[in-house]
C-alpha positions in Angstrom: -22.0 -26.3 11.8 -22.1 -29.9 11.6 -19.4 -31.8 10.2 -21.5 -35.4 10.5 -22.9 -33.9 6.5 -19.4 -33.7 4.8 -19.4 -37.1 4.7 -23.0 -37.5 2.6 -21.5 -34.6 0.5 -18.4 -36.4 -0.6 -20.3 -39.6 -1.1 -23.0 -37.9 -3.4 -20.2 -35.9 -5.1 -18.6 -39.4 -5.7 -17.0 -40.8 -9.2 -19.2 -44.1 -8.7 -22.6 -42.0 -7.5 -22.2 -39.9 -11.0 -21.9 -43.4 -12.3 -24.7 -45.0 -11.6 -26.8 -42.2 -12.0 -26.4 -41.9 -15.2 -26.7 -45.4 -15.7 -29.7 -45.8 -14.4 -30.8 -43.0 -16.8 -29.6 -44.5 -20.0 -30.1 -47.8 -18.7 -34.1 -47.4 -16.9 -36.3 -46.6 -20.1 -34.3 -49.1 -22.1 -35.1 -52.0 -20.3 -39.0 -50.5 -19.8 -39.1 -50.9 -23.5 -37.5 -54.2 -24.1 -39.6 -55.8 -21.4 -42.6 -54.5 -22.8 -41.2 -55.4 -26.6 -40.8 -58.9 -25.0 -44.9 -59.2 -23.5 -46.0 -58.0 -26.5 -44.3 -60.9 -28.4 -44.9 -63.6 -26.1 -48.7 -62.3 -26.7 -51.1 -65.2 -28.8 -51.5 -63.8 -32.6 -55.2 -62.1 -33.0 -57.0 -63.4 -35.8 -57.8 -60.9 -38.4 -61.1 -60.6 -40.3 -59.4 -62.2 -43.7 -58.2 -65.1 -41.8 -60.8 -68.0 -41.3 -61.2 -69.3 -37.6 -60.0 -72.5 -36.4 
């Protein structure tokens, strides 16, 4: 066997891997929706059919 891959095991295994990962779980969608929250306000206003045009 090689013992170069108990190395990669530990560091996957890792308190701070765990950590992130589920970060970036929790964290990922989250900031897909704000940023898309944030475009769609920073949008112009449509004009609806009640309201006259400028």
């Amino acid at each position: 066997m090689n013992d170069d891959t108990g190395t990669w095991g530990e560091a996957l295994r890792g308190p701070w891997s765990v950590l992130c990962a589920v970060a970036t779980v929790v964290l990922g969608p989250r900031a897909a929706i704000v940023s898309a929250l944030d475009q769609a306000n920073a949008a112009p206003l449509r004009h609806t059919a009640d309201q006259p045009h400028a």
